[in-house]
N, C-alpha and C positions, 0 to 999 in steps of 0.2 A: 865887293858886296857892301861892306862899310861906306862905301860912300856915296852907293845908291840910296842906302836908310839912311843918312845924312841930310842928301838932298830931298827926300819924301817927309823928314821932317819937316826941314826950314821950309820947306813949299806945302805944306801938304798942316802942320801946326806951327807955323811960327818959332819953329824952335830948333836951338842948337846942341846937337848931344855930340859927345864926342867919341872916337873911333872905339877907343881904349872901354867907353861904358858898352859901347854896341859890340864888341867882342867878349867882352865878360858874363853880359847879358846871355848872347848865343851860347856859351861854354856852360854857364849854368843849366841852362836848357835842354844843354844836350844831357850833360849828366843826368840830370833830372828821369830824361827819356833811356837811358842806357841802365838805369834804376829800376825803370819800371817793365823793360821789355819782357822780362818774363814771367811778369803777372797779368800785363794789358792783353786783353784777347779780344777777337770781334766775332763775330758769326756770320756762316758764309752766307749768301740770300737764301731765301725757298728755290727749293729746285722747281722751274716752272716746266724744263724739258729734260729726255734723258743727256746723258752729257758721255758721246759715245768717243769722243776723240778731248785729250789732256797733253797742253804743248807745253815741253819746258824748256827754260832756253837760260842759260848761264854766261857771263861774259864780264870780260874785268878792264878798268880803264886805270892807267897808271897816272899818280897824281904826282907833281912836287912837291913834297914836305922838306921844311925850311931848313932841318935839322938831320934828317935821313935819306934826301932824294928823292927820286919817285920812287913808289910804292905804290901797288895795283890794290884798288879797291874792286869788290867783288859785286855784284848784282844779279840779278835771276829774275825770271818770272812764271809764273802758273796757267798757262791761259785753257778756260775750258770753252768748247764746241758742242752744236747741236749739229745732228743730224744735216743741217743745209751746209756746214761750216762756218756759220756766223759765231761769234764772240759772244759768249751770253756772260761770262766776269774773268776779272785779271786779279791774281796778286803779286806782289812784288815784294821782294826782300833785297837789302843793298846792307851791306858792310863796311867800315871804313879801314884803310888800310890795315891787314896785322898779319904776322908772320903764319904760314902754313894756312891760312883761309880756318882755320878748324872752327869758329862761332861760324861762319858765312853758312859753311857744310851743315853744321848741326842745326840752324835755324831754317836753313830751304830744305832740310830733310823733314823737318819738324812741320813744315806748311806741308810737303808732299804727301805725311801721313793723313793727315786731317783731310786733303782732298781724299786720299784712297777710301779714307771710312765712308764718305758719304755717296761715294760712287765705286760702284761692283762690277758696270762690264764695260769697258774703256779699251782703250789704244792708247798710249803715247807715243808722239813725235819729241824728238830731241833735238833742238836748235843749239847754236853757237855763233 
């Protein structure tokens, strides 16, 4: 990844940065984001239709990390339905690797509720 934002500089502004800043850069950023996640909140759309079916679908992809091996990182998703089965919105929660999933769990539970409040007579399907 580094050394694709490398090459999108020197091609893209003339210019040379190095691996070391475009890695400190990202880390500050994350932090930044891992700061703020549980105060940033968005709003889901206006309900335009009833949303009678809510798909959830949980699934983890094991990473190498350089110092502990792979470790699975966690991802989910929310998807709600109309009546025809079209996708009327998605959300997505993704975790980076940590022992026992327990942030993964409490964050996609915490998106589950916020769906449940806004919709009363649903179905879920549960993916994997």
């Amino acid at each position: 990844m580094a050394t694709e934002v490398q090459s999108d500089f020197k091609s893209n502004h003339n210019r040379h940065i190095s691996r070391g800043l475009i890695q400190e850069v990202s880390e500050n950023v994350a932090e930044i984001a891992k700061l703020k996640e549980d105060v940033w909140e968005y709003n889901l759309p206006e309900k335009k239709k009833e949303t009678p079916c809510i798909s959830l679908g949980m699934d983890g992809a094991m990473m190498l990390m350089r110092k502990d091996g792979y470790r699975e990182a966690m991802v989910g998703s929310i998807a709600l339905y109309d009546k025809k089965g079209e996708r009327q919105h998605s959300i997505y929660v993704a975790e980076s690797p940590e022992y026992g999933k327990s942030k993964f769990i409490k964050n996609f539970e915490k998106e589950i509720e916020n769906i449940k409040l806004d919709n009363t007579d649903f179905s879920i399907t549960i993916t994997d």
